[in-house]
VOMARVEX-446622 format. One record per atom (N, C-alpha, C): chain; residue number from 0; x, y negated, z; residue in three letters; atom name. Coordinates in nm, 3 decimals. Example, Ala and Ser with C-alpha at 12.3 -4.5 7.8 and 13.67 -1.06 7.14 Angstrom:
2
+----+-----+---------+---------+---------+-----+----+
! ch !   i !       x !       y !       z !  aa ! at !
+----+-----+---------+---------+---------+-----+----+
!  A !   0 !   1.319 !   0.569 !   0.780 ! ALA !  N !
!  A !   0 !   1.230 !   0.450 !   0.780 ! ALA ! CA !
!  A !   0 !   1.320 !   0.330 !   0.780 ! ALA !  C !
!  A !   1 !   1.285 !   0.225 !   0.708 ! SER !  N !
!  A !   1 !   1.367 !   0.106 !   0.714 ! SER ! CA !
!  A !   1 !   1.290 !  -0.003 !   0.787 ! SER !  C !
+----+-----+---------+---------+---------+-----+----+
***
This chain:
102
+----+-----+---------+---------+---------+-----+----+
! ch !   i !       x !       y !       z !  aa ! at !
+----+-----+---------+---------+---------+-----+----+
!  A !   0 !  -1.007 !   1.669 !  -3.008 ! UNK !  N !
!  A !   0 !  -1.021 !   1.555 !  -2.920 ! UNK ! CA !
!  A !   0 !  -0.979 !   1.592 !  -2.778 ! UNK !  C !
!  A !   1 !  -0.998 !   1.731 !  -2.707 ! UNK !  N !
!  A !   1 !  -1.016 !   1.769 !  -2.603 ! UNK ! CA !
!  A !   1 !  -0.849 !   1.781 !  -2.578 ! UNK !  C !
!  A !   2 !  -0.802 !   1.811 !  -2.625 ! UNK !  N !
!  A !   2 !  -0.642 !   1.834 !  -2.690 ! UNK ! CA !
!  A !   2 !  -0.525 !   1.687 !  -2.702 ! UNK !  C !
!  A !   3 !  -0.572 !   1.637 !  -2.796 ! UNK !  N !
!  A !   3 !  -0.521 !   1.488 !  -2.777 ! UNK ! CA !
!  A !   3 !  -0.546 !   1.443 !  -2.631 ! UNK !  C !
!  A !   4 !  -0.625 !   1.442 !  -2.519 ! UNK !  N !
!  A !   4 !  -0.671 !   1.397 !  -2.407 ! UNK ! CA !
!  A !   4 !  -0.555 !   1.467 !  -2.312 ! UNK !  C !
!  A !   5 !  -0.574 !   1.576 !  -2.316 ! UNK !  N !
!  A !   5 !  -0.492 !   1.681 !  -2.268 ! UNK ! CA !
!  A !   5 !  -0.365 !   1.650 !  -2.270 ! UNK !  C !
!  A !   6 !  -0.306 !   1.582 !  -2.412 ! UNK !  N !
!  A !   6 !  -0.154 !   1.533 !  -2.392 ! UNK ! CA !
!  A !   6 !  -0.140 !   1.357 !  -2.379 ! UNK !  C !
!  A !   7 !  -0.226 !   1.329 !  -2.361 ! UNK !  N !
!  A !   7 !  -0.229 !   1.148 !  -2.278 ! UNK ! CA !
!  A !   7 !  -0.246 !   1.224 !  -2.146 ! UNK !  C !
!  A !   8 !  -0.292 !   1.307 !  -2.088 ! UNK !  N !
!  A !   8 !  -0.278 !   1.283 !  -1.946 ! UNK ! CA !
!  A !   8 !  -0.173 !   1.351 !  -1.896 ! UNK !  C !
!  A !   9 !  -0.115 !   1.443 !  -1.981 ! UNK !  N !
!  A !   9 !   0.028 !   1.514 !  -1.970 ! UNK ! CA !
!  A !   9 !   0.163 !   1.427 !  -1.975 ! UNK !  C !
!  A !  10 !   0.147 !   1.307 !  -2.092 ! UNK !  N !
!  A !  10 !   0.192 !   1.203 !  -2.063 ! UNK ! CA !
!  A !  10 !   0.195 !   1.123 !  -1.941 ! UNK !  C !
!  A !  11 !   0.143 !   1.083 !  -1.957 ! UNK !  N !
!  A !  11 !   0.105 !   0.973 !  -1.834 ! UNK ! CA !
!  A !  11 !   0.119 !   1.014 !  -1.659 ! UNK !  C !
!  A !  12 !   0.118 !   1.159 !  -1.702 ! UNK !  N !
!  A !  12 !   0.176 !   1.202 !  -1.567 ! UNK ! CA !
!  A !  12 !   0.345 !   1.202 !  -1.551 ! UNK !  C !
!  A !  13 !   0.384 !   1.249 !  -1.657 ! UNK !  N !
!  A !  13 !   0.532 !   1.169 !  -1.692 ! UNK ! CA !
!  A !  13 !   0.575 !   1.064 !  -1.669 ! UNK !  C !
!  A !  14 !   0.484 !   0.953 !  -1.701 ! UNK !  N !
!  A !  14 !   0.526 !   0.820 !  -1.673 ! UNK ! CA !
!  A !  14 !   0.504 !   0.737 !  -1.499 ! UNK !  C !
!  A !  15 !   0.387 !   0.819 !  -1.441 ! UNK !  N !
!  A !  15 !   0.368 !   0.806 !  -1.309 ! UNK ! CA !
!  A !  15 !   0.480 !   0.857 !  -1.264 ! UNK !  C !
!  A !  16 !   0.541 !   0.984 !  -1.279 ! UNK !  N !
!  A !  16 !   0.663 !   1.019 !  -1.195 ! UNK ! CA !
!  A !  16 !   0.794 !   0.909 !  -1.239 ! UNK !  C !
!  A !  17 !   0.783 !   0.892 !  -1.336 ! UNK !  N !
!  A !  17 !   0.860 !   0.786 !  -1.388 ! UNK ! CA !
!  A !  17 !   0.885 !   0.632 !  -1.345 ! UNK !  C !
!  A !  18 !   0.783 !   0.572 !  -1.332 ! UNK !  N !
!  A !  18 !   0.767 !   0.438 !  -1.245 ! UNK ! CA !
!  A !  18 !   0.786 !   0.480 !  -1.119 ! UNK !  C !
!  A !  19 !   0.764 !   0.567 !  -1.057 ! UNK !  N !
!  A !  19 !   0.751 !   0.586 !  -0.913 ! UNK ! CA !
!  A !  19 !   0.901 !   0.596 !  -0.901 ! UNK !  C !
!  A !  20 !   0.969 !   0.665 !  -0.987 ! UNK !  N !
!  A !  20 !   1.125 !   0.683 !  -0.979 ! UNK ! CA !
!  A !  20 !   1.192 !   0.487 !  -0.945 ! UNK !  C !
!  A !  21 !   1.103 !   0.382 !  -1.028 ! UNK !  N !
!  A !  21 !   1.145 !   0.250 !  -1.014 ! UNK ! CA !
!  A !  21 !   1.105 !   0.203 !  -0.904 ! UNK !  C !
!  A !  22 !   1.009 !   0.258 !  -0.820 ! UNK !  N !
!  A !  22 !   0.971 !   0.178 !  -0.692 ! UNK ! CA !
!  A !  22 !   1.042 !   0.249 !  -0.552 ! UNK !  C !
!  A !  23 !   1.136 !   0.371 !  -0.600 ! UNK !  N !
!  A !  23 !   1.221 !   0.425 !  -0.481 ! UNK ! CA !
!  A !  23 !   1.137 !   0.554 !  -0.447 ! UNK !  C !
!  A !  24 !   1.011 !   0.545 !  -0.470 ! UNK !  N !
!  A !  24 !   0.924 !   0.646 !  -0.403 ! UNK ! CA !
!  A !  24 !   0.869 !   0.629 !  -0.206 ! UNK !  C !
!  A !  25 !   0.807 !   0.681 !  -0.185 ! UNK !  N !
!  A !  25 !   0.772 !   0.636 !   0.004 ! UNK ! CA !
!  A !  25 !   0.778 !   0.736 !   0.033 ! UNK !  C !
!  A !  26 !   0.820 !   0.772 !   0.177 ! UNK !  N !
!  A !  26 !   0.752 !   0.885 !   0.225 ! UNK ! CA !
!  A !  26 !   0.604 !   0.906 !   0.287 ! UNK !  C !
!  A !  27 !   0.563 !   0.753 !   0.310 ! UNK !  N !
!  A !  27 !   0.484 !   0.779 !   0.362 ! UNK ! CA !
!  A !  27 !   0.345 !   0.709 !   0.296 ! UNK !  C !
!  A !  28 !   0.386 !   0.775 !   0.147 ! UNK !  N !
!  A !  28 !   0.254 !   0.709 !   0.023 ! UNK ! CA !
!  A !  28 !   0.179 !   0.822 !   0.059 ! UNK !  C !
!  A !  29 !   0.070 !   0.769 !   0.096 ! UNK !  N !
!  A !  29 !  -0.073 !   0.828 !   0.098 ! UNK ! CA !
!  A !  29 !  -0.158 !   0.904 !  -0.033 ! UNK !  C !
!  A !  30 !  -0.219 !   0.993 !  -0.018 ! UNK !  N !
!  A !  30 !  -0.300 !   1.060 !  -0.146 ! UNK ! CA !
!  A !  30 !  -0.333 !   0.922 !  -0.204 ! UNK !  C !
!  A !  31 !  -0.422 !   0.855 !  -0.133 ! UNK !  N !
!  A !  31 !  -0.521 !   0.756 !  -0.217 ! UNK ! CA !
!  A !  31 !  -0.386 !   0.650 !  -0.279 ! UNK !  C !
!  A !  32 !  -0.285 !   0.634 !  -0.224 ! UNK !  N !
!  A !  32 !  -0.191 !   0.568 !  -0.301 ! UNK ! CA !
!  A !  32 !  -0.138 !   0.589 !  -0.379 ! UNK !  C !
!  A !  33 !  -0.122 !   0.797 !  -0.416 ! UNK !  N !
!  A !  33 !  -0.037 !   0.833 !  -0.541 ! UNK ! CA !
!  A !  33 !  -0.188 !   0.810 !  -0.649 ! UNK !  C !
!  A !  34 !  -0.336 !   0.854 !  -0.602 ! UNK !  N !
!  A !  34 !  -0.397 !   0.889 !  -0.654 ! UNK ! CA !
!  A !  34 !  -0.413 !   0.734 !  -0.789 ! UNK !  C !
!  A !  35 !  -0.421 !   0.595 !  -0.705 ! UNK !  N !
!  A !  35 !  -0.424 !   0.487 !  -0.704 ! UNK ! CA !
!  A !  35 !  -0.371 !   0.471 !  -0.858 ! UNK !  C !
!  A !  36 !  -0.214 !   0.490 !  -0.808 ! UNK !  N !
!  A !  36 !  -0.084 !   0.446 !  -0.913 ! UNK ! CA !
!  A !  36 !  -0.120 !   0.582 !  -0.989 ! UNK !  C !
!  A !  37 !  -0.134 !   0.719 !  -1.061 ! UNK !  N !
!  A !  37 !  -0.202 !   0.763 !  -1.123 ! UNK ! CA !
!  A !  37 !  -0.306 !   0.688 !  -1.167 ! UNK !  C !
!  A !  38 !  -0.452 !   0.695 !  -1.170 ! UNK !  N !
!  A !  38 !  -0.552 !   0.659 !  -1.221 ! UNK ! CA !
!  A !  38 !  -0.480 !   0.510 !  -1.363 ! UNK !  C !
!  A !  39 !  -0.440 !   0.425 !  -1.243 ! UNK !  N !
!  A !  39 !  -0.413 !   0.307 !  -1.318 ! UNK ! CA !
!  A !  39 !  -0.291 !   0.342 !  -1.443 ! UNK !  C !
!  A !  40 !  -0.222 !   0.408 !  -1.434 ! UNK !  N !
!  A !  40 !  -0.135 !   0.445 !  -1.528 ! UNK ! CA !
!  A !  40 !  -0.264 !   0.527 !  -1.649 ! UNK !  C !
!  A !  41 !  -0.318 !   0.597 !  -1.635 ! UNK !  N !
!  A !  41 !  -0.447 !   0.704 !  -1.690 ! UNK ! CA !
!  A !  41 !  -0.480 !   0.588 !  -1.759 ! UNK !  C !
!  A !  42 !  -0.533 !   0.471 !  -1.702 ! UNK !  N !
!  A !  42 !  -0.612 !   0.352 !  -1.768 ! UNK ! CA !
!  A !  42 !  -0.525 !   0.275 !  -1.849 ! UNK !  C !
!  A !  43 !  -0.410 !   0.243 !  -1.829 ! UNK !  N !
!  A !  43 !  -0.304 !   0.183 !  -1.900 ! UNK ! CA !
!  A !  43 !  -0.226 !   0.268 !  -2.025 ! UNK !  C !
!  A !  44 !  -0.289 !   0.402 !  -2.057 ! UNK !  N !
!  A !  44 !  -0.279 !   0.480 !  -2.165 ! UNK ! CA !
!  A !  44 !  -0.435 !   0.528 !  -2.202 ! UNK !  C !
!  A !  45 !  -0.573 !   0.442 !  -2.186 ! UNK !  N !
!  A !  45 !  -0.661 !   0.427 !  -2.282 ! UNK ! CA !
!  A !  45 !  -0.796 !   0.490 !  -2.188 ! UNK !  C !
!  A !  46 !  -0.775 !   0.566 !  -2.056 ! UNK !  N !
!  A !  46 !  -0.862 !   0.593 !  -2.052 ! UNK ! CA !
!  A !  46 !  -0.959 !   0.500 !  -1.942 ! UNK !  C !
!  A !  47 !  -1.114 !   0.567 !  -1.931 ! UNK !  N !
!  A !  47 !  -1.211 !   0.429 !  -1.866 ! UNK ! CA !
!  A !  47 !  -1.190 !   0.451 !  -1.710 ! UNK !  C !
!  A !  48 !  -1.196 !   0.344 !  -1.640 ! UNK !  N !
!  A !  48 !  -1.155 !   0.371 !  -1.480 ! UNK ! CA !
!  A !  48 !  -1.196 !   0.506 !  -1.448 ! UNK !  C !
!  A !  49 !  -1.410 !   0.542 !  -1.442 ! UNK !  N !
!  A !  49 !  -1.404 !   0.669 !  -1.371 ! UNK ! CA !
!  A !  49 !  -1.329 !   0.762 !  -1.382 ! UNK !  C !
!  A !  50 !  -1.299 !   0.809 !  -1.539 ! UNK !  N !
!  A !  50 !  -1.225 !   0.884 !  -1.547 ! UNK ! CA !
!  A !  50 !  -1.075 !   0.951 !  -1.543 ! UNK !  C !
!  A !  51 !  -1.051 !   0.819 !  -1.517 ! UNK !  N !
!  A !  51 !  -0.885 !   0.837 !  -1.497 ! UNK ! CA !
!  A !  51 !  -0.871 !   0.861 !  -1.320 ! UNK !  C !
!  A !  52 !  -0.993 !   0.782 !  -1.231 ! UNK !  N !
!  A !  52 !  -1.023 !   0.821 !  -1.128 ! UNK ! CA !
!  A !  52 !  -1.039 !   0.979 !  -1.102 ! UNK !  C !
!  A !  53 !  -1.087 !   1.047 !  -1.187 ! UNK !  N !
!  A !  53 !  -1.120 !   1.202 !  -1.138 ! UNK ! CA !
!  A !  53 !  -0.992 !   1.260 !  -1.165 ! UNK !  C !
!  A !  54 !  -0.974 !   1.215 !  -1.292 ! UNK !  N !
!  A !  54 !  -0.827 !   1.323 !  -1.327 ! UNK ! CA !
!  A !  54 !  -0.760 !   1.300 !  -1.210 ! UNK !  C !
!  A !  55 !  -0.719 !   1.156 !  -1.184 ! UNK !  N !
!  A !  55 !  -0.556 !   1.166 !  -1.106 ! UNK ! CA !
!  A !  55 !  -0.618 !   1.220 !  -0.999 ! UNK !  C !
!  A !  56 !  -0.774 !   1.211 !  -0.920 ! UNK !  N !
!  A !  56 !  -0.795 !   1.300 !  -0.750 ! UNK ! CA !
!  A !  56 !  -0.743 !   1.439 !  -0.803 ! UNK !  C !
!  A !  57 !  -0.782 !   1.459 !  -0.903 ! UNK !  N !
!  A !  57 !  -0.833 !   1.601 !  -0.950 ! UNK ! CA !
!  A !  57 !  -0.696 !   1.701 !  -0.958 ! UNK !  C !
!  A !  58 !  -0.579 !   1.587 !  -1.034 ! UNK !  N !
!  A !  58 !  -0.442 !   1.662 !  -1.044 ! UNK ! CA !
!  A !  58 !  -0.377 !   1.655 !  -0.911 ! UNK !  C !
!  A !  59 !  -0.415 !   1.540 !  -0.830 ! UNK !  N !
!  A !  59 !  -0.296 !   1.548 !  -0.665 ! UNK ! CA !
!  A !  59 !  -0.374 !   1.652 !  -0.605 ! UNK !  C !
!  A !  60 !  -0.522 !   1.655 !  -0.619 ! UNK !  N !
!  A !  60 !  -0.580 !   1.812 !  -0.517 ! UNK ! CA !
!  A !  60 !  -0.486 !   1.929 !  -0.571 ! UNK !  C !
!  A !  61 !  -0.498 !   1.948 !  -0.689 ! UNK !  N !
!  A !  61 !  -0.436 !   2.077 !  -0.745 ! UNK ! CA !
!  A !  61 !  -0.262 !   2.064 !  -0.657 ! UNK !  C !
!  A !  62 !  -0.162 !   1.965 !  -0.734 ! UNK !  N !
!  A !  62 !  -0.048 !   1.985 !  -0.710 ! UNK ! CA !
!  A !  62 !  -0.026 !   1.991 !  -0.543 ! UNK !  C !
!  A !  63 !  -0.090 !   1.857 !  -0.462 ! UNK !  N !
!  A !  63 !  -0.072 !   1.821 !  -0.340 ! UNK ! CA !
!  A !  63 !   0.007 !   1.685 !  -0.356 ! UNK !  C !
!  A !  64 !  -0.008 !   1.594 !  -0.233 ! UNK !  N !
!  A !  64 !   0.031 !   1.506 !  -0.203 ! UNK ! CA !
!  A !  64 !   0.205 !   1.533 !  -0.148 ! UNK !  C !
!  A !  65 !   0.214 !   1.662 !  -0.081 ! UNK !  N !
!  A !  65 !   0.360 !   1.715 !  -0.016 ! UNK ! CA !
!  A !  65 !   0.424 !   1.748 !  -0.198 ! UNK !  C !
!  A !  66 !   0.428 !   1.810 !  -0.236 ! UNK !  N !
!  A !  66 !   0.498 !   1.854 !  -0.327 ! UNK ! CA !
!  A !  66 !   0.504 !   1.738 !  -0.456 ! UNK !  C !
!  A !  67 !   0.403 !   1.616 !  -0.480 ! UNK !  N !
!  A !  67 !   0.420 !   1.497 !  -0.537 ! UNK ! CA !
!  A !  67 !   0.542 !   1.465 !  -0.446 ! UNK !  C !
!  A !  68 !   0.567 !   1.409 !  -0.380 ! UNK !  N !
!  A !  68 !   0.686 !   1.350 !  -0.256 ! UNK ! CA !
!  A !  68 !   0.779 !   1.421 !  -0.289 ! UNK !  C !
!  A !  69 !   0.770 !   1.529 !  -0.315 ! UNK !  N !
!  A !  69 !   0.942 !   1.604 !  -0.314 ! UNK ! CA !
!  A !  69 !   0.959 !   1.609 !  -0.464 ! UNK !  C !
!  A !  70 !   0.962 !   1.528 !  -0.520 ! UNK !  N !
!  A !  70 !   0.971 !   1.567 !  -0.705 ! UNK ! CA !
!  A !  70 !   1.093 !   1.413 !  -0.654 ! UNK !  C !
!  A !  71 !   1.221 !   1.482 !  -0.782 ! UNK !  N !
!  A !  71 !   1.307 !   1.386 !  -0.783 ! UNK ! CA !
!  A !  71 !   1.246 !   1.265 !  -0.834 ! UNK !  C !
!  A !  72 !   1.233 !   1.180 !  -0.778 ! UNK !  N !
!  A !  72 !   1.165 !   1.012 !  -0.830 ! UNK ! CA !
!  A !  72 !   1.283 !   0.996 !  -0.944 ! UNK !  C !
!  A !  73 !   1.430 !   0.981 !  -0.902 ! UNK !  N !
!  A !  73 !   1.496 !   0.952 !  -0.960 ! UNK ! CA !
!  A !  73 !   1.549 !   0.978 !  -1.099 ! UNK !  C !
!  A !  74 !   1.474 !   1.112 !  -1.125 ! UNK !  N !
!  A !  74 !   1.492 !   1.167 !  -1.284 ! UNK ! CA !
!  A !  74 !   1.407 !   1.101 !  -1.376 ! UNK !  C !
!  A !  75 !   1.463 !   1.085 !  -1.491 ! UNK !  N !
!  A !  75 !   1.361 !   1.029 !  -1.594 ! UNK ! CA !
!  A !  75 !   1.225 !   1.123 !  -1.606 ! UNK !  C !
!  A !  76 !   1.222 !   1.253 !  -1.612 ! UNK !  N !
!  A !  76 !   1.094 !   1.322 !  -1.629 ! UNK ! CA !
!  A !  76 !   1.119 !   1.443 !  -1.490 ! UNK !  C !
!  A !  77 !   0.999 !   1.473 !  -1.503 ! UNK !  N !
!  A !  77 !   0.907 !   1.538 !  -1.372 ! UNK ! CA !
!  A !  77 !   1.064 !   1.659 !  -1.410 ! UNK !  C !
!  A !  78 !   1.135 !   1.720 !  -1.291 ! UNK !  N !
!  A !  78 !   1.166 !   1.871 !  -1.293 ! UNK ! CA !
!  A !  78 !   1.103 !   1.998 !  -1.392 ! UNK !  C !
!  A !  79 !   1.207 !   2.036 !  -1.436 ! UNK !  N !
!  A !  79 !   1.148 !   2.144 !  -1.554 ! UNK ! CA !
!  A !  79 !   1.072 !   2.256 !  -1.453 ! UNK !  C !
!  A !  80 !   1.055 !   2.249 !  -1.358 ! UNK !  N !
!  A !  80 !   0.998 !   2.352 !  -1.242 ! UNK ! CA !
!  A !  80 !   0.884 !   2.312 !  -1.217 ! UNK !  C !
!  A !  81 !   0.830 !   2.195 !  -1.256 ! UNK !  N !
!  A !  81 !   0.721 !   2.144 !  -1.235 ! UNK ! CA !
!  A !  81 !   0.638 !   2.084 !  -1.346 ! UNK !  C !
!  A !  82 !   0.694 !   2.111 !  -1.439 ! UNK !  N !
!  A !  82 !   0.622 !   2.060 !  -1.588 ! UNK ! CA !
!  A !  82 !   0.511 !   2.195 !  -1.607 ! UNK !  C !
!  A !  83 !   0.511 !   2.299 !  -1.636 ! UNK !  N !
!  A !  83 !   0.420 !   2.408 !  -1.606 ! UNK ! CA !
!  A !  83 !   0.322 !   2.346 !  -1.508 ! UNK !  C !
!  A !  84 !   0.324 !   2.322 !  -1.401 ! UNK !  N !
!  A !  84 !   0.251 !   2.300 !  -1.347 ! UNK ! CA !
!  A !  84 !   0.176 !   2.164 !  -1.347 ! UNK !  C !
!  A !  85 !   0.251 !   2.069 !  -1.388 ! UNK !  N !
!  A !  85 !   0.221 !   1.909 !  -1.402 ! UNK ! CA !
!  A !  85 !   0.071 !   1.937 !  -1.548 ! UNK !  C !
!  A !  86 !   0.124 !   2.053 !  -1.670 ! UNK !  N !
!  A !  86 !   0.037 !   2.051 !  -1.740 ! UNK ! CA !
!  A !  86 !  -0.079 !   2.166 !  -1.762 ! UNK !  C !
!  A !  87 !  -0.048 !   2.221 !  -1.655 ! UNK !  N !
!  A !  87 !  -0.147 !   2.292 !  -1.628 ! UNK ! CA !
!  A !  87 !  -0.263 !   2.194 !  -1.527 ! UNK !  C !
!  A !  88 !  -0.241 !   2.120 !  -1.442 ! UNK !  N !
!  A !  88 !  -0.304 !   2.044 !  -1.335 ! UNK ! CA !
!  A !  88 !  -0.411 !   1.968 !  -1.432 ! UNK !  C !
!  A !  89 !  -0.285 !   1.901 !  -1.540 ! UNK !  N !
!  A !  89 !  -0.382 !   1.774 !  -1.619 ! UNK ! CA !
!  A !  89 !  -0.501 !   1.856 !  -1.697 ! UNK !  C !
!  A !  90 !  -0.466 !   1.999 !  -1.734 ! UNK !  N !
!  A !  90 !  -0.576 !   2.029 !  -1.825 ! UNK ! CA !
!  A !  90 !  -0.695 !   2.056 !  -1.748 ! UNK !  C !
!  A !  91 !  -0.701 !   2.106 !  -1.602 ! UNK !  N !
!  A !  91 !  -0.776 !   2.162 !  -1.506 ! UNK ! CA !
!  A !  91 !  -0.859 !   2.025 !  -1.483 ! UNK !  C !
!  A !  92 !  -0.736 !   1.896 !  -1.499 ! UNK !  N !
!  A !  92 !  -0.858 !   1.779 !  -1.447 ! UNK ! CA !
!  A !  92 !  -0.913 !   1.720 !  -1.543 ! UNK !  C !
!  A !  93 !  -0.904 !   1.774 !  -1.680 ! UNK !  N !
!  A !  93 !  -0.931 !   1.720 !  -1.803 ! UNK ! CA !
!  A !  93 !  -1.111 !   1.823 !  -1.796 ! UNK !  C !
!  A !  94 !  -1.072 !   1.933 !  -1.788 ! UNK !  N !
!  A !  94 !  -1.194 !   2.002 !  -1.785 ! UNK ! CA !
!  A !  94 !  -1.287 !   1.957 !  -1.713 ! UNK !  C !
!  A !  95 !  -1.239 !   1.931 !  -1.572 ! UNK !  N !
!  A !  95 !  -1.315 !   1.926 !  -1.441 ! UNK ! CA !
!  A !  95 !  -1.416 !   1.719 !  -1.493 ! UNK !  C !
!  A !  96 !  -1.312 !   1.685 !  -1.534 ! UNK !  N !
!  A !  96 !  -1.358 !   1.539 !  -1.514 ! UNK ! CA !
!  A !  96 !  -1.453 !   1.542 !  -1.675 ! UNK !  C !
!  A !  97 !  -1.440 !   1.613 !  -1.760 ! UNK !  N !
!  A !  97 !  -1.520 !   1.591 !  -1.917 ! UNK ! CA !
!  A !  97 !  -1.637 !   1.556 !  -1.869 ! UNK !  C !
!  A !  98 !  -1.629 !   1.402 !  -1.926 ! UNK !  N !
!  A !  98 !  -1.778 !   1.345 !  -1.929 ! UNK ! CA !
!  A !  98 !  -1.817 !   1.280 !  -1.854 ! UNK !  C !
!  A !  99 !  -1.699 !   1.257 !  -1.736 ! UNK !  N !
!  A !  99 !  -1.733 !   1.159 !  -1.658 ! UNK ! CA !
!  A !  99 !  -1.757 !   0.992 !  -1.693 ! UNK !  C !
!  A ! 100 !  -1.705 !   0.993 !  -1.822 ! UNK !  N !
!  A ! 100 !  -1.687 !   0.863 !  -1.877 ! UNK ! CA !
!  A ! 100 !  -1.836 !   0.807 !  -1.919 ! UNK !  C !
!  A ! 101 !  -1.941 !   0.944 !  -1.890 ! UNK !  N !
!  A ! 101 !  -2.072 !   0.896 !  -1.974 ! UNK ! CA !
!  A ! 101 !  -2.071 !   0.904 !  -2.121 ! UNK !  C !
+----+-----+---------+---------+---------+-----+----+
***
């Protein structure tokens, strides 16, 4: 179970860099705005608000808000330089957030 979770939010972090690639990207999107468009993507692949709330704080603390911004928006998936790290983040916030759902 812990595993399946692990690759919905490995996903879905895919698909956040992915839509963001359709909205141009900002420079001047705020944490709480990547965190925002995360979470809701988290929820739009199954999981309950709090928790998609912790993961996505949980993965922009780890990666950063600067180094989210510099990821090509424009590629279909996250940089192979940053996938290591994209799924390492999600498992850290998978741990960190277990159980927040109640």
């Amino acid at each position: 179970m812990q595993r399946t979770r692990l690759l919905g939010v490995a996903a879905s972090l895919c698909l956040v860099l992915g839509a963001a690639a359709c909205s141009g990207g900002k420079d001047d999107e705020s944490k709480a705005d990547i965190v925002d468009d995360m979470s809701a993507t988290f929820q739009d692949n199954g999981l309950d608000a709090e928790t998609a709330d912790c993961q996505a704080a949980a993965v922009v603390d780890e990666i950063g808000v600067d180094a989210l911004k510099d990821v090509d928006l424009s590629a279909e998936q996250p940089p192979e330089e940053m996938r290591d790290e994209l799924t390492a983040a999600a498992a850290h916030a998978t741990d960190e957030c277990d159980g927040a759902s109640g």
